[in-house]
C-alpha positions, 0 to 999 in steps of 0.5 A: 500500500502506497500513501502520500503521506512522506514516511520515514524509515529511521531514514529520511529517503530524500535522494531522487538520483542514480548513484555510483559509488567508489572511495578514492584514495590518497593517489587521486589527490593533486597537491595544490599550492595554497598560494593560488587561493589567496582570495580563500585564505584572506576571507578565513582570515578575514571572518577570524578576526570579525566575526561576532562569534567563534568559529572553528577551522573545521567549521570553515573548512567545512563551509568551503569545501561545500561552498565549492559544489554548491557554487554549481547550482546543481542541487543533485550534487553535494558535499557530504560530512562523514556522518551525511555520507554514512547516510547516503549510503544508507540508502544506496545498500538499503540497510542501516542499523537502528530499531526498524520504525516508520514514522512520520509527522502527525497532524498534532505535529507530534512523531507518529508511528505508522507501523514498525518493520515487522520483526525488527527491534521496535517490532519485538519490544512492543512500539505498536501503530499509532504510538507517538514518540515524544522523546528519544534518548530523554530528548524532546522531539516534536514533528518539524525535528523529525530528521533529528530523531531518526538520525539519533534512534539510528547507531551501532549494532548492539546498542541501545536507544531510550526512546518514551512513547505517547499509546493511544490509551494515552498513557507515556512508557518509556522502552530500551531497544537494543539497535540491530540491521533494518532491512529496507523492504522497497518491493512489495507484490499482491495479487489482483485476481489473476493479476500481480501487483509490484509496487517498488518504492525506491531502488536499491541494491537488494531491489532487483533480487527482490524483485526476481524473487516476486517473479518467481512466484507469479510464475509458480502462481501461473499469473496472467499479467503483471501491473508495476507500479513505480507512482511516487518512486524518486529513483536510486541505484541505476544498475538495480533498475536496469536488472530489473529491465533485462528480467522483462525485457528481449535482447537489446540495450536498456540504457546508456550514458554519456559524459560532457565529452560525449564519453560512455560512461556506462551502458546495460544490455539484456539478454534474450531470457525475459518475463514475457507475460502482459505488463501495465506500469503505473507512473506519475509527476513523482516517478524519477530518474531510476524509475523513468530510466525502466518505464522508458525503456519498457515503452522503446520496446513496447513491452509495457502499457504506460499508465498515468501522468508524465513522470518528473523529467530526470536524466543524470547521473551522480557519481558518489566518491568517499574521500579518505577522511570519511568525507564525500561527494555526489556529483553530477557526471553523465546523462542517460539516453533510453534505447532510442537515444532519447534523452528525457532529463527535463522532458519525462516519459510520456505516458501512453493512457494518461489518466488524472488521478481522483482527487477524492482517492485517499492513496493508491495501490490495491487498498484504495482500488475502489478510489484509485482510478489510475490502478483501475485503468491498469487493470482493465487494459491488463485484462483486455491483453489476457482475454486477447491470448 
C-alpha cells in the first residue's frame, strides 16, 4: 500500500538520483599550492578576526569545501560530512542499523508511528501503530525535528536507544531497544485476481533480487499479467533498475550514458531470457530518474502499457566518491539516453493512457482500488491483453 503521506524509515529517503559509488584514495589527490587561493585564505582570515562569534577551522573548512559544489547550482550534487555520507549510503545498500520504525509527522505535529518493520527491534519490544514518540534518548522531539530523531534512534549494532512513547490509551512508557540491521523492504507484490501487483518504492541494491524473487512466484502462481507500479518512486541505484529491465525485457540495450565529452560512461544490455507475460506500469509527476530510466525503456520496446501522468523529467547521473577522511561527494557526471537515444532529463516519459488521478482517492495501490482510478485503468487494459491470448 502506497500513501502520500512522506514516511520515514529511521531514514529520511530524500535522494531522487542514480548513484555510483567508489572511495578514492590518497593517489587521486593533486597537491595544490595554497598560494593560488589567496582570495580563500584572506576571507578565513578575514571572518577570524570579525566575526561576532567563534568559529572553528573545521567549521570553515567545512563551509568551503561545500561552498565549492554548491557554487554549481546543481542541487543533485553535494558535499557530504562523514556522518551525511554514512547516510547516503544508507540508502544506496538499503540497510542501516537502528530499531526498524516508520514514522512520520502527525497532524498534532507530534512523531507518529505508522507501523514498525515487522520483526525488527521496535517490532519485538512492543512500539505498536499509532504510538507517538515524544522523546528519544530523554530528548524532546516534536514533528518539524523529525530528521533529528531518526538520525539519533539510528547507531551501532548492539546498542541501545531510550526512546518514551505517547499509546493511544494515552498513557507515556518509556522502552530500551537494543539497535540491530533494518532491512529496507522497497518491493512489495499482491495479487489482483489473476493479476500481480509490484509496487517498488525506491531502488536499491537488494531491489532487483527482490524483485526476481516476486517473479518467481507469479510464475509458480501461473499469473496472467503483471501491473508495476513505480507512482511516487524518486529513483536510486541505476544498475538495480536496469536488472530489473533485462528480467522483462528481449535482447537489446536498456540504457546508456554519456559524459560532457560525449564519453560512455556506462551502458546495460539484456539478454534474450525475459518475463514475457502482459505488463501495465503505473507512473506519475513523482516517478524519477531510476524509475523513468525502466518505464522508458519498457515503452522503446513496447513491452509495457504506460499508465498515468508524465513522470518528473530526470536524466543524470551522480557519481558518489568517499574521500579518505570519511568525507564525500555526489556529483553530477553523465546523462542517460533510453534505447532510442532519447534523452528525457527535463522532458519525462510520456505516458501512453494518461489518466488524472481522483482527487477524492485517499492513496493508491490495491487498498484504495475502489478510489484509485489510475490502478483501475491498469487493470482493465491488463485484462483486455489476457482475454486477447
Amino acid at each position: 500500500m502506497k500513501k502520500y503521506l512522506k514516511v520515514l524509515v529511521c531514514i529520511i529517503l530524500l535522494i531522487v538520483t542514480h548513484i555510483f559509488t567508489f572511495v578514492l584514495g590518497a593517489g587521486g589527490f593533486i597537491k595544490v599550492d595554497k598560494d593560488k587561493y589567496t582570495q580563500i585564505a584572506q576571507l578565513e582570515d578575514f571572518v577570524r578576526k570579525h566575526y561576532l562569534y567563534e568559529v572553528t577551522d573545521k567549521q570553515l573548512l567545512e563551509g568551503e569545501l561545500k561552498g565549492v559544489v554548491s557554487g554549481l547550482n546543481d542541487p543533485y550534487s553535494e558535499y557530504y560530512t562523514k556522518e551525511e555520507y554514512d547516510r547516503l549510503m544508507d540508502f544506496t545498500t538499503g540497510k542501516f542499523f537502528g530499531i526498524g520504525v516508520v514514522i512520520t509527522k502527525g497532524e498534532d505535529n507530534l512523531i507518529t508511528v505508522i507501523s514498525p518493520i515487522k520483526g525488527s527491534p521496535a517490532d519485538v519490544a512492543g512500539v505498536k501503530a499509532g504510538d507517538k514518540i515524544l522523546k528519544v534518548a530523554d530528548q524532546e522531539f516534536s514533528g518539524d525535528k523529525l530528521q533529528e530523531a531518526s538520525n539519533l534512534m539510528k547507531g551501532k549494532k548492539g546498542t541501545e536507544i531510550k526512546i518514551t512513547l505517547l499509546r493511544k490509551t494515552g498513557e507515556t512508557e518509556d522502552l530500551t531497544i537494543k539497535r540491530d540491521e533494518i532491512r529496507v523492504d522497497t518491493v512489495n507484490s499482491e495479487l489482483i485476481g489473476n493479476i500481480g501487483y509490484v509496487d517498488i518504492l525506491q531502488f536499491d541494491e537488494m531491489t532487483s533480487k527482490d524483485f526476481e524473487k516476486t517473479l518467481k512466484e507469479f510464475k509458480s502462481k501461473n499469473v496472467e499479467g503483471m501491473i508495476l507500479d513505480l507512482r511516487g518512486n524518486p529513483g536510486g541505484v541505476v544498475t538495480s533498475a536496469a536488472e530489473i529491465a533485462d528480467l522483462l525485457l528481449p535482447k537489446g540495450n536498456i540504457v546508456y550514458a554519456e559524459t560532457k565529452n560525449g564519453k560512455r560512461d556506462f551502458e546495460f544490455d539484456s539478454d534474450e531470457n525475459h518475463y514475457s507475460a502482459p505488463l501495465v506500469v503505473l507512473v506519475n509527476e513523482g516517478s524519477a530518474s531510476a524509475s523513468e530510466l525502466l518505464s522508458g525503456a519498457l515503452k522503446d520496446y513496447k513491452r509495457a502499457t504506460i499508465v498515468g501522468k508524465k513522470t518528473f523529467g530526470k536524466g543524470i547521473v551522480q557519481t558518489a566518491v568517499r574521500f579518505p577522511n570519511g568525507d564525500g561527494i555526489k556529483l553530477t557526471t553523465s546523462e542517460y539516453f533510453l534505447p532510442s537515444g532519447k534523452s528525457i532529463h527535463k522532458l519525462g516519459v510520456e505516458p501512453d493512457v494518461e489518466v488524472e488521478l481522483n482527487k477524492e482517492t485517499k492513496g493508491i495501490g490495491p487498498n484504495f482500488k475502489d478510489t484509485d482510478n489510475q490502478l483501475q485503468k491498469a487493470i482493465e487494459i491488463l485484462q483486455s491483453e489476457i482475454n486477447k491470448k
